[in-house]
Structures are given as structure tokens and as C-alpha cells.
N, C-alpha and C positions, 0 to 999 in steps of 0.2 A: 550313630546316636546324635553326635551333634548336626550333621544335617539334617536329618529329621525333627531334632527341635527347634531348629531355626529356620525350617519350612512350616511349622506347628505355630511359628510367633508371628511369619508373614502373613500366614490366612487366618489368623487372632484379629490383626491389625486392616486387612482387604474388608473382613465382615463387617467390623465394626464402623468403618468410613463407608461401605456403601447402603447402611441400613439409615434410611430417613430418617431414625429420630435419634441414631449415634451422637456420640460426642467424646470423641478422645481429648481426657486428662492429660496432664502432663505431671509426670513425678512431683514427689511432694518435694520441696527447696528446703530439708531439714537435714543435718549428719546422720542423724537416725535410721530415715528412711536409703540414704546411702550405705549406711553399716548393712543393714538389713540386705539391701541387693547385694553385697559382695559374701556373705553369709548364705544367700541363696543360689550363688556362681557355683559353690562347692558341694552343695545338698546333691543326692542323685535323684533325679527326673528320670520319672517313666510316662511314655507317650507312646500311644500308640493310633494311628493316624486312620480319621473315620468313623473311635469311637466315640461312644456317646459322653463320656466321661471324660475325668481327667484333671489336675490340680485339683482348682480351686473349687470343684463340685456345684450343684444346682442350685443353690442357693446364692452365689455371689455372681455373678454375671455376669455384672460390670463389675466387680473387682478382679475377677479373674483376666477381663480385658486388659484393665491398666495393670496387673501385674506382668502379664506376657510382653505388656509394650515397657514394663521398669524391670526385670528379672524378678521379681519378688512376688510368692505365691504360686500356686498349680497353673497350671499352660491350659487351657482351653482348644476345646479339638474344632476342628474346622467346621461342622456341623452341630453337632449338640448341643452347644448354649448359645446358637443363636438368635433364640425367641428370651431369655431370661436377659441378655445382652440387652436385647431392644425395650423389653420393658424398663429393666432396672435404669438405662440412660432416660428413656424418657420422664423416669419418677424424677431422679439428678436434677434433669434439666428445667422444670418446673417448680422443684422445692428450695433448688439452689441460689438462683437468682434469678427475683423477680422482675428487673426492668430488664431485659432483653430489649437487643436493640434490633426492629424491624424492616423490612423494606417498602416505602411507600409505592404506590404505580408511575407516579409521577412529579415533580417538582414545581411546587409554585411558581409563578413568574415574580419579577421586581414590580413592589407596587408603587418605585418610582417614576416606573413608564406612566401610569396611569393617575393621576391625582384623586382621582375619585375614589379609587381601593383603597388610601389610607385610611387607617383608622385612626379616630381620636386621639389616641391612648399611646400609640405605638406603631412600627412596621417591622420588618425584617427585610434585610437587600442580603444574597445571593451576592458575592462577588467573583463566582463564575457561573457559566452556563447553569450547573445544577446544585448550586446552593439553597439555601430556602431557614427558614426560622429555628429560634432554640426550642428542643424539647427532646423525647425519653426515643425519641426513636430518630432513622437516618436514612437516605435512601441507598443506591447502590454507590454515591460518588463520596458516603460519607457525610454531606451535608444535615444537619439537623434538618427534624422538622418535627411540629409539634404533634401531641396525639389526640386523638377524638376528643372534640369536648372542650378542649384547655387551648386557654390564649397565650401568646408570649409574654404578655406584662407579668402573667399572674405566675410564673414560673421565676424561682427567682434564684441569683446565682449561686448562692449558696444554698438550696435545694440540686442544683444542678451538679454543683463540687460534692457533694453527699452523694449522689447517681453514680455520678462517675466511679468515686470510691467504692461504691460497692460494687459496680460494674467489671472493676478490675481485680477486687479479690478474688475472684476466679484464677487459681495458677494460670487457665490456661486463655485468658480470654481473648490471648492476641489472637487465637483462633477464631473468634466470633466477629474479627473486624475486616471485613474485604481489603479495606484501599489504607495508604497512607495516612489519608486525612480521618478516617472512621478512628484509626490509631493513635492520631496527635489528638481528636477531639475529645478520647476520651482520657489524656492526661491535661485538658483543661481543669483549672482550681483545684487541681487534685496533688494529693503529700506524695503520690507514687514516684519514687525515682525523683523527687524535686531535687535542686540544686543550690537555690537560691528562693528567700523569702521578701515580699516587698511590706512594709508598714507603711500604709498608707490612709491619707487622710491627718486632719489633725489643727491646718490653718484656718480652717472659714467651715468644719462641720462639726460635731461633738465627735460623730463615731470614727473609730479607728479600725481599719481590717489587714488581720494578717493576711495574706494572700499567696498560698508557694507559687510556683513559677520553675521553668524548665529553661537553661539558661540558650543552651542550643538551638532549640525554636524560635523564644525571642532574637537571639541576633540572626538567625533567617529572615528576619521580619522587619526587622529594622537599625539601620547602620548607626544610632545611637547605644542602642544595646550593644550590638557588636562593640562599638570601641570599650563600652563598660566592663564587656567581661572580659574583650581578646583583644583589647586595644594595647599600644608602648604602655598607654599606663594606666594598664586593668588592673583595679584593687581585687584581690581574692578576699571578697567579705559575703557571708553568709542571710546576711540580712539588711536591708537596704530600706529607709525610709525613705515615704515619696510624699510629703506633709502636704503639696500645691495641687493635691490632685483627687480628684471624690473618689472616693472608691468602686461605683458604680460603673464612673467615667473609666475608671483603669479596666475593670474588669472587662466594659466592651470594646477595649482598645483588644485585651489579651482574645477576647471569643473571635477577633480578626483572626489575628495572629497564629491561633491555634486551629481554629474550626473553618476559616477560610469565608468568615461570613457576615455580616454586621448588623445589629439589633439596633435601632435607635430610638429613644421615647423623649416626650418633650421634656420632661424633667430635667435631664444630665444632656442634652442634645449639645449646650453653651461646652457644660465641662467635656465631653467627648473631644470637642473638636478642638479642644486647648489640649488634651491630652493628643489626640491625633499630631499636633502640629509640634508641641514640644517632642515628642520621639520621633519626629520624620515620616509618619507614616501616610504617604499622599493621598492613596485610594481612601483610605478612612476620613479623610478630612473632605477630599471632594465629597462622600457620599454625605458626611454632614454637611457645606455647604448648600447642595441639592437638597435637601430636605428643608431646610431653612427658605431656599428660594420656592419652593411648594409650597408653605406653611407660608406667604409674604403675605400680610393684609396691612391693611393699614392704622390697625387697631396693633401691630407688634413692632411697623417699621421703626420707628424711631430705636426703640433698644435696641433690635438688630441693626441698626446702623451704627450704634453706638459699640457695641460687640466686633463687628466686622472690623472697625475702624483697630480694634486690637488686634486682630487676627490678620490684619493687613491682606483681607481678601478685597478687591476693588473690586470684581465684579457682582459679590453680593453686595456691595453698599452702591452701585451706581443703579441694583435694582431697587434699592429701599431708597434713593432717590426721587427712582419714577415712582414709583407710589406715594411715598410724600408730598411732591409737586404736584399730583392730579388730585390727594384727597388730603390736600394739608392740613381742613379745618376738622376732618373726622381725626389723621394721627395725632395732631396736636391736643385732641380732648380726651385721647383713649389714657385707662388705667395708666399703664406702662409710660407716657411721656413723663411722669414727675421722677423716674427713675434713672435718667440718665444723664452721664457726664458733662459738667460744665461744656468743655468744649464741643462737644456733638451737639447744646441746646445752641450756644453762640455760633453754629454753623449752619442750624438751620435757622438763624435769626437772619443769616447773611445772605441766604436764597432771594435773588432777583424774581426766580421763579414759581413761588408759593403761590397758590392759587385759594387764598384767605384773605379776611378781613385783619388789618391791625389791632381792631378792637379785639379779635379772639388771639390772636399774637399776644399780648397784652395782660389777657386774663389767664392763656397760660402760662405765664412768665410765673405770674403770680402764685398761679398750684406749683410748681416748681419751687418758689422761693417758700413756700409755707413747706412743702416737705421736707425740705433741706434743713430748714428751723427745728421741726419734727426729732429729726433724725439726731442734731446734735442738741437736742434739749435746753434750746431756746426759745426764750420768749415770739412768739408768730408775732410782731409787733413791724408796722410801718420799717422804722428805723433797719431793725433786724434783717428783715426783706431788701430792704434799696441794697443793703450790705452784701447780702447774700448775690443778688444779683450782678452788682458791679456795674463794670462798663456794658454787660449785656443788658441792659437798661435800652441804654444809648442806642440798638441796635433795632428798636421797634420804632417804627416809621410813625410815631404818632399825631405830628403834623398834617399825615393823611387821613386821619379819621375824619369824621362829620361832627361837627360842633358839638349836636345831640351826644355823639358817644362819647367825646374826652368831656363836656361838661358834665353828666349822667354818670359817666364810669370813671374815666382815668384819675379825673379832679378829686373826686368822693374818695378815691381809696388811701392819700396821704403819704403816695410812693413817692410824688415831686416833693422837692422844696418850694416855697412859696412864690421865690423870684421864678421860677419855672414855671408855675401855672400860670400865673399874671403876664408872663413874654407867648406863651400859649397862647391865653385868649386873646394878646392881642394880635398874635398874629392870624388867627382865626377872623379877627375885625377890625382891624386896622389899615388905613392903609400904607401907610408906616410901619414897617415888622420889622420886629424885632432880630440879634440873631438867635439861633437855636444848636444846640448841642445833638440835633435829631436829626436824621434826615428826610428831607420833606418833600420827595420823587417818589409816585407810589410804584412798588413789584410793578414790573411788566406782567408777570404770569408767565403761565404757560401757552401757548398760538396752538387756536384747533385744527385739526383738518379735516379733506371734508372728504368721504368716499362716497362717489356719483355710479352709480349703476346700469344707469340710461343711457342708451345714445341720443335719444330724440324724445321731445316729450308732443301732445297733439291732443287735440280736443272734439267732440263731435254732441253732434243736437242730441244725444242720448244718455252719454257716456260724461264722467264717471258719475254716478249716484251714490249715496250713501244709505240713508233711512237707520242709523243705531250697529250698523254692521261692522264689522270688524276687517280691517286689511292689516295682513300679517305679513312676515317673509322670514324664513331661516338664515342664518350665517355663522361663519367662525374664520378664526384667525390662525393664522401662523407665530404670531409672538403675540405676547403681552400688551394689551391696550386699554384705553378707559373711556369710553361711553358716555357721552357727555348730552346728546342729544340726538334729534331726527330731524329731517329739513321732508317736509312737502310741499304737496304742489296746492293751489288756490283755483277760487275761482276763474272760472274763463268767461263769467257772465258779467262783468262789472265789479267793486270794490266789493267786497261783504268779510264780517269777520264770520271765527268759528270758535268752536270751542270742542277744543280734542280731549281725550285719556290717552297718555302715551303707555305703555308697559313694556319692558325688559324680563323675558323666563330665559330657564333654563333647564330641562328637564320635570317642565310643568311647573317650577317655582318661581314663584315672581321674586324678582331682586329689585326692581324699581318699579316707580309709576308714579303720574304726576297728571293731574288735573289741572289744564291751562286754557290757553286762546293765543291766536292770532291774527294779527290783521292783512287781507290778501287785499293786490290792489289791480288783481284784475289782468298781471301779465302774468305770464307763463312760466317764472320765475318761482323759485324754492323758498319757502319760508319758514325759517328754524324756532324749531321749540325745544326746548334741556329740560332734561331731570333736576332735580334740587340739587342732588351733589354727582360726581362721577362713579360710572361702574366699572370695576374691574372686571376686565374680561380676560383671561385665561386662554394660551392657544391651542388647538384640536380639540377646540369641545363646539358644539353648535350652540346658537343662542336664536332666542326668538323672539323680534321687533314687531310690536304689535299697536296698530293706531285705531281710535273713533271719532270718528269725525261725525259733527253736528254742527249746519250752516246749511248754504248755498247747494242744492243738490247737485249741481252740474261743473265742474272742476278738471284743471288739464289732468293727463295720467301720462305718465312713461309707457314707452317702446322701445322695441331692440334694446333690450335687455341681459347684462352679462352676468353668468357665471363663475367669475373668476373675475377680480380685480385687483392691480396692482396698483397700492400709493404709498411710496415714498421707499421702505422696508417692510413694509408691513403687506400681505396678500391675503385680501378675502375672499371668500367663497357663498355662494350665497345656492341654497336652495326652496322648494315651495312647503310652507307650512299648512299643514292640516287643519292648522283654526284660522284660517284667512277663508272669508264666507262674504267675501266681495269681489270677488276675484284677481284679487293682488295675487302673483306670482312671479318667477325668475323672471318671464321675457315682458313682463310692463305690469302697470299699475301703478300704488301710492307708494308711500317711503321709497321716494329715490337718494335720498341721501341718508348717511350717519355720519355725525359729527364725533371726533373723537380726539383726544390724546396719545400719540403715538409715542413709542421709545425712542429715547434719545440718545446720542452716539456716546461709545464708553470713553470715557474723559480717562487719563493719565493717571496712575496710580497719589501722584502728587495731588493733582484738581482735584481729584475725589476724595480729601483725607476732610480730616473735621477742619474748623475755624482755627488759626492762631490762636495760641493764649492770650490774653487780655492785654501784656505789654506789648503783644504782636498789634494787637488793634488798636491801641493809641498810635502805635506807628503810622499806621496805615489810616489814622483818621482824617487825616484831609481831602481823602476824598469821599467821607461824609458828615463831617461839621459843614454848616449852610451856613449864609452870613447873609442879612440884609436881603435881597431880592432875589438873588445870583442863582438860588435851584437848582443848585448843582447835583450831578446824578448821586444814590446812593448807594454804588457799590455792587456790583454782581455777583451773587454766590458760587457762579463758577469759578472765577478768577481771585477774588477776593478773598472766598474762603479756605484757596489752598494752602498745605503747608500744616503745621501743628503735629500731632502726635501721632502717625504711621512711622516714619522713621526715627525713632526715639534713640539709635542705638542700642538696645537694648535687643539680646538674642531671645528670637522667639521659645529657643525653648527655656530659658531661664528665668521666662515670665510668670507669675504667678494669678493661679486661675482666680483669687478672689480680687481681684481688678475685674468679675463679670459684674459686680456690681458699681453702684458709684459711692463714691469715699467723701462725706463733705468735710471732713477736718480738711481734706486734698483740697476742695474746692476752692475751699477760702482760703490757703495757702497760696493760688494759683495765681493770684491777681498780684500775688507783691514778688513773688521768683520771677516769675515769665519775662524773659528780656528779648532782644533781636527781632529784625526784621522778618518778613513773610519769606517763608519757603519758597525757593523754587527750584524747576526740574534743572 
């Protein structure tokens, strides 16, 4: 008899796993249903093997399955209930729980490879082979991924800590999870088995979020956690505030940690990566930086450079550099520059390299000091401003302007004191100057380069014609560069000018264009013409150089033409565009040159920190106070500006993250603290 009912309970438990729409329970976790089976050890069982019957009768189906597999209830015969079986689990498993998690066919790729797949809003990075986005379902590696229809912004963590809890009230649902990571991901945000609670939030947002947490996992994940909980001096405390850190931030630190995967939106991107860095977590913080360096315009560089400079990443700030130096006068006027820290403005005051006017140097100073004002609820007043400002005043070259603009501008706004304007104009008209507190060497800027495509250029009694036609050419880059203009070719009949339309696309979208002229004089020689301001150009993307010329019909044209050029670090490629309808293509024709802005080499985590603080720069003002004639230089940003707040001392993880914005009570404290000389390596 007992082998017979224990051969009765194995093919109870064969049917029920091989029928598709099975799903073995697992006992119920109550004393009750334990009393119950040892109550049921003792009952006498009749079975007889084959029939139709037997225990728990036709009506229970699946109860009689989980009771052969818990001893509790009639025993199910190897045949008979296995059509009541299959239905009743299939009813279970549809009315029980509704988010079941699915198997996609496939897993997205990183849309950090690609810049173009980001969306606005948000991305998701995989940080393995087959990771992919948060949402109700997951593929076979465990990986989230979102479900028809729904995006990842719009899912939000705490709808997802709700999923999961329901996901797991199923006694049995470690059954429904293939792999490890299907397993850990669904005790992300979830009270299941938590261990430890984090309160976070509380210094720079209103809201506060409980959040459980699984203490095991985290210190897998990170050797801050580790020493927290299993360190010499792990406090056994059950709930742990974290006041310096958003909640948002924390939680896509934890969907690392747990899910193997990172969500990142611009909102929380700054707090991410301050969470990333305070708990040691490298992959997550590179995958913020990357993101940041995809998202660089120069409508954002200034605050990310101001950010970076806390996060002591030098190579995203030597890339908000180059964008700065090529489009100083667009970063200098976007939203974002009245936001950031004294020293990050007083370091881009110190760039040798700006490629601006000091008259817009000047009026940004000014949006700057009115915000500052703003902010601590002071009068926007002359006085208040020079204040605010300080010696970053002194850092705008305004000796270099053009009379028009300090008499027009500088003079009108009542930032000088009096003896200051009056030593201004006279040095403007005297020939006797004064001395000045300013210095009066203008930025060198930044030096173009020039990419040549030709080997040989050549002219002939026919060739080249124009008539309103378009000569175009395709290219792209391997790094990062800026688009400054085009060099062509001229007349080969004697001097004559022209008058072009340059255009810069990109996927059919024009990003620049500029209606100019030139003057040709007749050699064989390139003659440059620029857009207004420079273009960011992006690497492995093509772009499309497109000229009209109206003049002289007959003009040299290149030959032996390359495919491939290399200048300096930089390698382009050039191929034939479909809208050149003059016959410009790879091996000759017009646009033989592009003029550009290349990346410059990455300077030293020191070189590349912000300006000294202000008692740093009276230090170092002698070599830019001017006196009498003498013109002496003003100071190069590379060298001059290094040093100041990257090495503060201060451990980066015990930094607090509302230092992402800027503090003016700080500000104005800065100029009377700051002592000692310029940093060096």
C-alpha cells in the first residue's frame, strides 16, 4: 500500500509538470496546513491505480494535485483528473496573478551606441549582453523590458515595488522566475524578506521615501554597503537614513544593483551619478557620465562643467571644454550659464581660448550677477553686482573691446567706478594710458584646421560651371569636432568675386547656413568662407556640405580626390551626396576644404579643475594687472586656471548632492575665505 501510494503521488506530480498549462503550488507556509498534513499521514488512503477516481474527486483538480504533492486531501489517479487538472490550473493561473512575467524574442540594444535612439525623456542601458528597460515583463536572462505600448518614464518605481509585491505573493513564484537575476529583480523595492530600510531624501527635496532593501544584494554590489552591513564596524540598525540623496537617484542606483540594468532620465541624471560615486558603484557612474557626454551641447556645457568639476570626472569636463571654446558665445548666453558656481564662471573668465567677443563676456557677467542678486534677495543694483562679482570683474578683458562697445555698453551700466571709466576712455584715446586693473591682450582663441581632400586642383576651357546648381559632398568623423566653415576654389579667369549659400544637413536637416561672398583673385588657391557660429559635429554620423555659387562660370575644381583623410587625431571620410547636381563628388570637384575645430589633448586632472578662488587670483595677478604700455600677456586658461576645487579634501562619498546647484550665500563668502597660492600637480 505504501508503495502504491507513493507511486500514486509521483504520477500526480509527472502529469501535472508535463501538462502546458500546469503550475505546481507549493504548500501553504501556515501551522495549520502543517497540522492538517500530519492528520492526514494517519487517515487510511485507498487507491487504486488506473482508476478514474479517487481522493479528492472531480471537482477539485487542482486541489487534489497540491494535495498529493502536501499529503493533505484524496491522491489523484494517474489518468482521471487529468483534463479537471489542466483546466482548474489554467483558471489559477489567470485569476491569480495578473502581471505574469513574459518572454520577449529579443532584447533591445544599448541606445548609448547610437545617439540618435535616445529619447528625449529617458533611455535604458543593459549592463550585460541581454539587459534591456524597466517594465511588467523580462526576457529569458531576467532582464526587464517594457510591455506593449508603455515607455519607461511612464512606469514609475513605485508602481513597479507594487508589481513585484504582488508578483511574489504567490507562495510559489520562485517557480515562475528562470535565472538568478529574474529572482533578485523581483525583490527590487519589494517588503519581501527585506532586511534593512533606507529613509531617504529630506536635504534639498520636500519628499521623503521609505524604501526596503535586501542587505546581501547590496553589498554584492557595492564595497560601501559591504563594510555598512559586514564591516569591523557594521552597526546592526534596521533603518538607515540617506537625507543627501533623491530618492529617484537611489532607487536607480538599487535597479543596478538588483536588476543588472540602468535606467537613466535627465531629471535625476546629476543625483544618479552622485549616488553612483558616493557608494562606489563604477559601472553606474560611467554609464552616467556617457550619457552626459551624448547629451553635451553647448546650451548645457557650462553646468556640466560645473557638476563634473564635483564629481572630479576630467574627462567629461575637458569635453565641456571643447564645446565651450568652439561655441563660447552660444554657452555663455544659454538658460543654464547664470547657474553655476562662482569658480567654474571665474574659470571660464580665465580661458585664453574662448572664441567670443568681451563685449558678450561682459553682459554675461552681468546675467550672472543679477541672478545671484535674485537668488539672495537683493536689490539687482550696480553696487550689489560689482559685489557679487568681485575680482571676476577683473577677468574680462575689457580694454579689448571697441570703443563703440565700452562707451554703448560697459560705460552705461555703472559696474565701473568713475576713476575706471575715465582711465578706460583714456586709454582707448590717449596716447598716454593709463594703468588698468584689466587685462588688455586679447584670447588668442582657438587655431582652425584645415581638412584638404585633393590632391591636385586644375582648370579647363569648359569646366567648372555653375548656373544656381548645387555642389555637395558627404562626410563624417571619428571624434568630436566643430564646423567652422568651407574653403573653395575661385576663378581661373581673372579676379572676380562671388556670392555663395553655404549649408551644413544632416539627415535632410539643415543645422547651418549662411549667405556670403568672396573675393577670388584669380590663382588656384582656396578661399574660406564660415558659418556665423560653429557646428557641432558628432562622430559616425555623416553630414552633408553643401555650396551655391553665383559669379564667374569658369573656376579651378579638384582632382584625385580622397576618401579617407587624416588630420591631426581627427580621420574623415567623405562620400558622394545625392544632392550635388553639379558634379561635386569623392574624386574632384568644389568644397575642397573644411575648416574646423578639432579636440584638444586631455590636460591633467589638476589643468582641467575650475579657476582658483579669488584670493588664489589676486595671487596670481601679476601676470594680469597691465601698467602704462607694457601689454603684458593675460593669462592662459590652461595654466592659469588650474588648481581650485577638485581636490578639496573632502571624500567623495560624503559629499552632499545639493552642491548640484550653486549656493550664493557660498559665493559671497568665497572671496574673503579663499587663501593660498595656485594648485599644482
Amino acid at each position: 500500500m505504501v508503495l502504491y501510494r507513493f507511486i500514486d503521488i509521483l504520477d500526480a506530480i509527472v502529469e501535472t509538470l508535463n501538462n502546458g498549462n500546469g503550475m505546481l503550488l507549493s504548500p501553504p507556509h501556515n501551522n495549520s496546513g502543517h497540522q492538517q498534513q500530519q492528520q492526514q499521514q494517519h487517515q487510511p488512503q485507498q487507491s487504486t491505480r488506473g482508476s478514474g477516481g479517487g481522493g479528492g474527486g472531480g471537482s477539485g483538480g487542482l486541489s487534489s494535485a497540491a494535495a498529493a504533492a502536501t499529503g493533505g486531501g484524496g491522491l489523484p489517479t494517474a489518468g482521471g483528473n487529468e483534463r479537471n487538472v489542466s483546466g482548474s490550473v489554467a483558471a489559477a493561473s489567470s485569476g491569480e496573478n495578473n502581471i505574469q512575467i513574459t518572454q520577449p524574442i529579443s532584447a533591445p540594444s544599448s541606445p548609448l551606441a547610437s545617439p540618435g535612439a535616445i529619447s528625449p525623456s529617458s533611455f535604458c542601458l543593459p549592463s550585460s549582453s541581454a539587459g534591456s528597460t524597466m517594465g511588467a515583463a523580462t526576457n529569458g536572462s531576467g532582464s526587464y523590458v517594457c510591455p506593449n505600448g508603455v515607455s519607461p518614464s511612464s512606469l514609475s518605481y513605485a508602481n513597479l515595488g507594487a508589481s513585484n509585491s504582488n508578483d511574489t505573493a504567490d507562495p510559489n513564484w520562485q517557480a515562475t522566475k528562470a535565472t538568478v537575476l529574474e529572482r533578485n529583480a523581483a525583490m527590487f523595492n519589494n517588503e519581501l524578506m527585506s532586511d534593512v530600510r533606507f529613509v531617504v531624501g529630506g536635504d534639498f527635496v520636500d519628499a521623503v521615501q521609505t524604501i526596503p532593501a535586501h542587505k546581501y544584494i547590496l553589498a554584492t554590489g557595492s564595497s560601501v554597503f559591504y563594510a555598512m552591513f559586514y564591516g569591523g564596524l557594521a552597526e546592526n540598525k534596521n533603518e538607515i537614513k540617506v537625507p543627501d540623496v533623491e530618492p529617484s537617484a537611489f532607487l536607480t542606483l538599487l535597479r543596478y544593483l538588483y536588476c543588472d540594468e540602468i535606467q537613466l532620465e535627465p531629471d535625476n541624471i546629476l543625483a544618479t551619478l552622485y549616488a553612483a560615486k558616493k557608494y562606489i558603484v563604477p559601472h553606474l557612474a560611467r554609464a552616467c557620465v556617457n550619457y552626459l557626454e551624448v547629451k553635451l551641447t553647448a546650451k548645457n556645457a557650462c553646468l556640466l562643467l560645473s557638476q563634473s568639476r564635483l564629481f572630479e570626472e576630467p574627462e567629461l569636463m575637458q569635453r565641456c571644454w571643447e564645446v565651450i571654446d568652439a561655441q563660447a558665445e552660444m554657452a555663455i548666453k544659454s538658460e543654464d550659464f547664470v547657474d553655476i558656481d562662482l569658480k567654474t564662471f571665474e574659470s571660464i573668465l580665465w580661458r585664453e581660448t574662448l572664441n567670443c567677443k568681451e563685449i558678450h563676456l561682459f553682459e554675461a557677467g552681468l546675467n550672472w550677477a543679477q541672478n545671484c542678486c535674485q537668488k539672495m534677495s537683493i536689490e539687482c543694483n550696480p553696487q550689489n553686482m560689482r559685489k557679487v562679482l568681485g575680482q571676476a570683474l577683473h577677468l574680462i578683458r575689457i580694454p579689448t573691446m571697441s570703443l563703440d562697445e565700452f562707451a554703448n555698453g560697459v560705460a552705461q551700466t555703472g559696474i565701473l567706478t568713475s576713476q575706471e571709466t575715465i582711465d578706460m576712455f583714456l586709454h582707448f584715446t590717449a596716447k598716454i594710458k593709463p594703468s588698468l586693473n584689466y587685462p588688455t591682450k586679447p584670447r588668442a582663441g582657438l587655431k582652425t584646421q584645415v581638412c584638404h581632400r585633393f590632391q591636385s586642383c586644375a582648370y579647363r576651357s569648359n569646366q567648372w560651371r555653375y548656373r544656381g546648381r548645387c555642389d555637395s559632398i558627404q562626410f563624417s568623423v571619428d571624434r568630436r569636432i566643430f564646423i567652422v566653415g568651407f574653403g573653395l576654389y575661385g576663378s581661373s579667369t581673372g579676379a572676380a568675386t562671388y556670392n555663395v549659400k553655404i549649408e551644413l544637413k544632416r539627415l535632410g536637416r539643415t543645422l547651418a547656413e549662411n549667405d556670403t561672398k568672396f573675393f577670388s583673385d584669380g590663382s588656384s588657391n582656396t578661399f574660406h568662407v564660415f558659418f556665423e557660429n560653429p557646428i557641432q559635429i558628432e562622430p559616425e554620423c555623416y553630414y552633408t556640405a553643401s555650396v551655391i555659387l553665383d559669379g564667374i562660370e569658369l573656376s579651378f575644381f579638384g582632382q584625385e580626390g580622397m576618401s579617407e583623410v587624416c588630420m591631426g587625431n581627427v580621420t574623415f571620410q567623405f562620400q558622394c551626396s545625392s544632392e550635388s547636381t553639379n558634379g561635386t563628388g569623392v574624386q574632384g570637384g568644389q568644397i575642397p576644404e573644411l575648416i574646423f575645430y578639432g579636440p584638444t589633448a586631455v590636460t591633467s586632472p589638476m589643468q582641467s579643475m575650475c579657476a582658483s578662488p579669488i584670493g588664489e587670483l589676486e595671487a596670481a595677478a601679476a601676470g594680469l594687472l597691465i601698467t602704462g604700455n607694457s601689454g603684458a600677456n593675460g593669462g592662459r586658461g590652461e595654466t592659469g586656471g588650474g588648481g581650485g576645487g577638485g581636490n578639496s579634501g573632502q571624500s567623495r562619498s560624503n559629499r552632499n548632492s545639493s552642491e548640484l546647484t550653486a549656493n550664493c550665500d557660498e559665493i559671497l563668502g568665497a572671496s574673503s575665505s579663499a587663501e593660498g597660492g595656485p594648485s599644482t600637480n
